[in-house]
N, C-alpha and C positions, 0 to 999 in steps of 0.2 A: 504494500500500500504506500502512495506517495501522496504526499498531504500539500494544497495547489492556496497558493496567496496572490491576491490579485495584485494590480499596479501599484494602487493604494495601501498595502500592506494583509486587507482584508482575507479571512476566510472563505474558500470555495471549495467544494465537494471535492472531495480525494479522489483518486483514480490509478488504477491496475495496467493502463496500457504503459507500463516502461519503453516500448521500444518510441513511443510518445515522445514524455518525458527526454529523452538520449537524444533526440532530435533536437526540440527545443534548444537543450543545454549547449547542443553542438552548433548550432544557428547564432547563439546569444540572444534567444526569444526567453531566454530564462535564466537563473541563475540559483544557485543550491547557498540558502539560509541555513541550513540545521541539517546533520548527518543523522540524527536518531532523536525521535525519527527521522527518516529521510521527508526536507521539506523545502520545495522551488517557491521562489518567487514570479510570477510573471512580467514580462519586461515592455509590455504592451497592454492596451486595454482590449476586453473582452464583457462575452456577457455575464452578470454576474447570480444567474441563476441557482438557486439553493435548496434540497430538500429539507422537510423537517427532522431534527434528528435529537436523541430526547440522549441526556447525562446522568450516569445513574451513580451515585458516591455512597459506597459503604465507609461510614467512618470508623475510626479505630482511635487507639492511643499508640499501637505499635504497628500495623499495617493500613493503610488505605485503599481504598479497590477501586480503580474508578474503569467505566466503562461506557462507550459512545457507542449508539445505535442506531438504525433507521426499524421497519416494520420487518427485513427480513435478513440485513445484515449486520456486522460489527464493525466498526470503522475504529477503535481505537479499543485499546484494553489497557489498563498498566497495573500490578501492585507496587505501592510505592513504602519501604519502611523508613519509619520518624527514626530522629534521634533521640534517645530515654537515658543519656549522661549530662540533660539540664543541671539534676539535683546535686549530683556526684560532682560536676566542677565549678556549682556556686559554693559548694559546701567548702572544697577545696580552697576557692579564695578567701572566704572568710574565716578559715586557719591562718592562710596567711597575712592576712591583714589583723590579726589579733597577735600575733607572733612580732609582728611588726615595730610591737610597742614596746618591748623586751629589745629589742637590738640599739646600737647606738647611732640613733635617726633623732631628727627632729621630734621634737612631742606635739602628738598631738591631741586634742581634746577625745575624749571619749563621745560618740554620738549615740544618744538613743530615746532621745525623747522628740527629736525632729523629725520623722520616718512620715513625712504627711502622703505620701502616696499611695498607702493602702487605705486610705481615709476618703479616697474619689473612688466617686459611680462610676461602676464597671470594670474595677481595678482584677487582673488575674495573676496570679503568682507566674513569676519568669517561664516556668516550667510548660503551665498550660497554655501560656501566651503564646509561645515556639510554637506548640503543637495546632491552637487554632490558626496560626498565621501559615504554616506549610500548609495544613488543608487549602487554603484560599490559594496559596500558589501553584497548589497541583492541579488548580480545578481549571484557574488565571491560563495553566500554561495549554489545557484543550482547546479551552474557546481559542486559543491563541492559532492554532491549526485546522481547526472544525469550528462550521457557523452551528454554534447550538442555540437550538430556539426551547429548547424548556431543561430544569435541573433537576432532579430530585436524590435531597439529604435521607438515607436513613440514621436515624436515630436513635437514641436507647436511652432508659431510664432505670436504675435498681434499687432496690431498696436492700438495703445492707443489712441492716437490721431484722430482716425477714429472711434471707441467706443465714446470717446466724442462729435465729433460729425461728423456725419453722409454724410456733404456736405463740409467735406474737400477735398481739391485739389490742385497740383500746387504749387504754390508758399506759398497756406496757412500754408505747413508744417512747413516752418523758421517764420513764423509770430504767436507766442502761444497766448495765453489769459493775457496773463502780458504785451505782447507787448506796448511798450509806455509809462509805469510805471517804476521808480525808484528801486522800492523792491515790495516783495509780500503784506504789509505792508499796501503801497499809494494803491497796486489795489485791497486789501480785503476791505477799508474803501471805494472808491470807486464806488466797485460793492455795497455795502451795502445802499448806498447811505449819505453815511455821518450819520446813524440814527443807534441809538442801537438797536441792534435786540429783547431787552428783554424788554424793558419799550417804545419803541417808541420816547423817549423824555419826558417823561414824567418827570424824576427825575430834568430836566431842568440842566442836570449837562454838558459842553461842552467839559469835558475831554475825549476822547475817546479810550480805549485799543482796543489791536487785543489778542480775547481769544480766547485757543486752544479748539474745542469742546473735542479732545481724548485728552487724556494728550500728551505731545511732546515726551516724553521717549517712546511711542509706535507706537503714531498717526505721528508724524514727523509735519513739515510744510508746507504739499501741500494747496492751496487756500481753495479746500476744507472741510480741517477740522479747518478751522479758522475763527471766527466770531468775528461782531464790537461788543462792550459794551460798557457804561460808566461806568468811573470809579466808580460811586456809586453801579450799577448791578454787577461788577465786583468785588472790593470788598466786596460785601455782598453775592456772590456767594460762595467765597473760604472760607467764614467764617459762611458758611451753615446758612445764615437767607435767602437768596431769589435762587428760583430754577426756572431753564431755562425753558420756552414754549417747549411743547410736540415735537413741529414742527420742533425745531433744532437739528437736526440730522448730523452724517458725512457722507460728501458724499463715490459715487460710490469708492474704495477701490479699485486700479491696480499691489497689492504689488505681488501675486499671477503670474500676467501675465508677470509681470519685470521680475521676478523670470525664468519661464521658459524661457523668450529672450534672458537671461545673461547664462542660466548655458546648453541650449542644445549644444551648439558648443564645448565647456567646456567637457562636458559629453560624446559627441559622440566622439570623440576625442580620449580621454584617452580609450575609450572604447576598441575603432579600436587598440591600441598599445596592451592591456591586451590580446585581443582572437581573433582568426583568425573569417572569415566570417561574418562582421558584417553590420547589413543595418538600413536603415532611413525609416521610411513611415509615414503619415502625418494623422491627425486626419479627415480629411474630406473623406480620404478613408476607413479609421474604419468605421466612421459611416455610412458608405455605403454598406461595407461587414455585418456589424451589423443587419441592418435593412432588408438588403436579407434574411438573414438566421433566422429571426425573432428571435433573442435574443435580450432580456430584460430583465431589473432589478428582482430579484425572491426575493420574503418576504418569511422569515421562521421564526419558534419560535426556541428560544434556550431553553436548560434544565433549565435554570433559569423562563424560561416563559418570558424572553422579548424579543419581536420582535425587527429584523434585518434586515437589507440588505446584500446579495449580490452587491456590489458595483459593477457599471459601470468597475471600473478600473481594476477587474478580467476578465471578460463579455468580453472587451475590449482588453485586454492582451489575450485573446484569439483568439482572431480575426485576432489580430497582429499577433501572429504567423502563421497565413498560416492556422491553420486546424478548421474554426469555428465550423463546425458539430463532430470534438472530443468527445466521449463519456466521460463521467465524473462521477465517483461515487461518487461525493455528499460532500468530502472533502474539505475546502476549509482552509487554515493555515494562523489565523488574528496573527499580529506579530507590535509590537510595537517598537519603539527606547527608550531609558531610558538613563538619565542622567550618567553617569561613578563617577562622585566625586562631593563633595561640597568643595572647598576650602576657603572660608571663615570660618574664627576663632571665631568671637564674631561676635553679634548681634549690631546695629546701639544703640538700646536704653542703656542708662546705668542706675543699678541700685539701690539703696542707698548706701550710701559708697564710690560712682565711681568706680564698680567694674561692668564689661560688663560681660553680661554673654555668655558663650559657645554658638556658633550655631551649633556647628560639636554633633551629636548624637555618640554615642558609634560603634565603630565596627560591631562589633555583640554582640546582646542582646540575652541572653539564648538560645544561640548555632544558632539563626536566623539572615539571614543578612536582608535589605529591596529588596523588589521585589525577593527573595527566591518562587521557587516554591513550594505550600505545599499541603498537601492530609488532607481533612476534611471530615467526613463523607462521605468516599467512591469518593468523586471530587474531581480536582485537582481547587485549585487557587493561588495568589501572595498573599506576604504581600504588603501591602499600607505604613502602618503606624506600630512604635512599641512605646512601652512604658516600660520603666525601670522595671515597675513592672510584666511584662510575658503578658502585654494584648495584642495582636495586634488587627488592622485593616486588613482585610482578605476580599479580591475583586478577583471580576475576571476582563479580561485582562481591559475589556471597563466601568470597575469602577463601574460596581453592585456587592453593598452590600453583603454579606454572610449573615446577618442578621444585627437590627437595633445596637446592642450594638457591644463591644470588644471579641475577644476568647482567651480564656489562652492556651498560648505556649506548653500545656501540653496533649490540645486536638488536635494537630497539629502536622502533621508526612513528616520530609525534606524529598522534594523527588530529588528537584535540585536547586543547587545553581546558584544564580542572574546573569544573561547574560547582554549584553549590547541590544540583541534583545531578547526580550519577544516572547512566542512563545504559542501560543493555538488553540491546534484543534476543526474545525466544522464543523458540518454535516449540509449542504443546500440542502434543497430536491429540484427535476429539477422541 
């Protein structure tokens, strides 16, 4: 499929005739904007006729499904995955910037009573903010290639408290599992029963901590991921002599579900203001439309030889749109999200001398940036990783290897420089 922009920049119906296309290109009646997809421009004006063609967006917090359709075809598919290391590297800087005040820098005041940002309508934590603003740009970047004349968001709503358990009601909703308790604290020791979960009591030691089974920079402090210890299992855990019973695990994980309750009102919202025609429809109807028309999950091999799915969230994005029986040739565009910059300067450790060393890698190394599209033996794949000396790491999108060792930059031919969305075509058989 090649996806056709008129003089103007405008979306026109795609089209299959390549040996077309190859004419054009070869005349100068056109000109190639975007390798992946493959997307001409027209270099001349034409007519700019358009069918209806309806957008169907499963939303997710860690995959996106989106899929473009007409009444009996597919014209675009892609699953696209967010980045979900928001928390992990604001947590990071504000280590560092707490650290900050310890070393011999200028002083500075402590802030914490000025934070007026989360005090304005509509305010979302960093986290959820990313994640509703790549939806918009994944959606920004179809219209961008295909005239869509109508959208439809699905959506989801959970209630959490009815997942935990099952014969809530009524008034149980304002009464939680801390009810009657001081802090989370009084009622993890509590439920534990006053007893270390690691020695039983055994170490005879009556100091009792509340330890994080994840760490708190990821895990947080829901009940869940918090267990009693005594202070002797406790410190002999963080100083790696004694390791926790198999059995301690973290619980059930609802970050996902929060996720989608905070950001579809958010999402649909802004959506309605950006594009005319846009609608809601709800995941117990997909899976309704889904299971009529018997679509399901399809395993394929890729040219690597490793198996994949078709994700639900394509499958499903299809549905959404109105035309499940769509024909489809077999395309499907897996497209990742990618960090934009490292701003951190040096590295935490310091190293003889008291000299910290750099964390910022070079620009570009022998003419490659990281995550650069490159052509290797006739495939295309990204860099991963480079090294000063010409060697890179060279993966494809979903992190298989090119081989077990490094490739010199020499074997390696740029075909496109580093997007903030990664883009790679696949062939799924029906």
């Amino acid at each position: 499929m090649v996806y056709v922009l008129n003089q103007d920049g405008q979306p026109l119906m795609p089209t299959e005739n390549h040996a077309k296309v190859r004419v054009l290109l070869k005349d100068g009646k056109a000109k190639v904007v975007n390798r992946c997809p493959f997307t001409i421009k027209l270099l001349y004006s034409c007519d700019n006729g358009v069918q209806p063609i309806s957008l169907g967006v499963d939303a997710g917090s860690k995959h996106i499904g989106v899929s473009a359709t007409t009444e009996s075809k597919v014209l675009y598919e892609a699953d696209i995955e967010l980045r979900n290391d928001i928390v992990e590297l604001l947590s990071t800087r504000r280590e560092s910037r707490r650290t900050r005040r310890n070393r011999k820098t200028r002083y500075r005041k402590p802030r914490f009573n000025n934070r007026v940002s989360t005090k304005k309508q509509g305010w979302l934590a960093p986290s959820i903010k990313h994640k509703v603003e790549t939806h918009l740009t994944a959606i920004d970047k179809v219209n961008k290639i295909l005239p869509i004349s109508r959208t439809i968001v699905e959506v989801a709503s959970f209630d959490i408290q009815k997942i935990k358990n099952p014969d809530i009601e009524g008034v149980g909703y304002q009464q939680g599992e801390q009810l009657g308790f001081w802090n989370i604290r009084e009622y993890v020791m509590y439920r534990d029963g006053h007893v270390c979960q690691c020695c039983k009591g055994k170490s005879k030691d009556k100091i009792l901590n509340v330890h994080h089974i994840e760490s708190r920079k990821i895990g947080g402090d829901a009940p869940n991921n918090l267990i009693t210890l005594c202070e002797t299992c406790h410190t002999g855990y963080h100083e790696g002599k004694i390791k926790l019973p198999d059995k301690i695990k973290r619980g059930m994980k609802f970050k996902d579900a929060a996720f989608m309750g905070i950001m579809r009102w958010a999402f649909y919202n802004k959506l309605k203001e950006l594009y005319p025609n846009v609608s809601l429809t709800y995941g117990y109807i997909t899976k309704n439309v889904r299971i009529k028309n018997g679509l399901s999950v399809k395993e394929t091999e890729h040219e690597s030889g490793k198996k994949f799915y078709l994700l639900n969230h394509v499958i499903d994005a299809r549905c959404i749109s109105g035309n499940p029986k769509a024909e489809s040739d077999g395309v499907v565009y897996y497209q990742k999200k990618v960090r934009r910059h490292n701003r951190q300067i040096h590295k935490f450790t310091t190293n003889k001398g008291g000299t910290r060393k750099l964390n910022q890698s070079p620009y570009i190394v022998k003419g490659f940036r990281l995550f650069d599209k490159v052509q290797y033996q006739g495939k295309l794949y990204f860099i991963f990783a480079r090294r000063s000396t010409g060697f890179f790491d060279v993966r494809m999108l979903d992190g298989t290897k090119v081989n077990k060792g490094s490739l010199s930059f020499k074997k390696l031919k740029l075909i496109e420089t580093r997007q903030s969305f990664l883009t790679e075509q696949r062939k799924v058989t029906a």
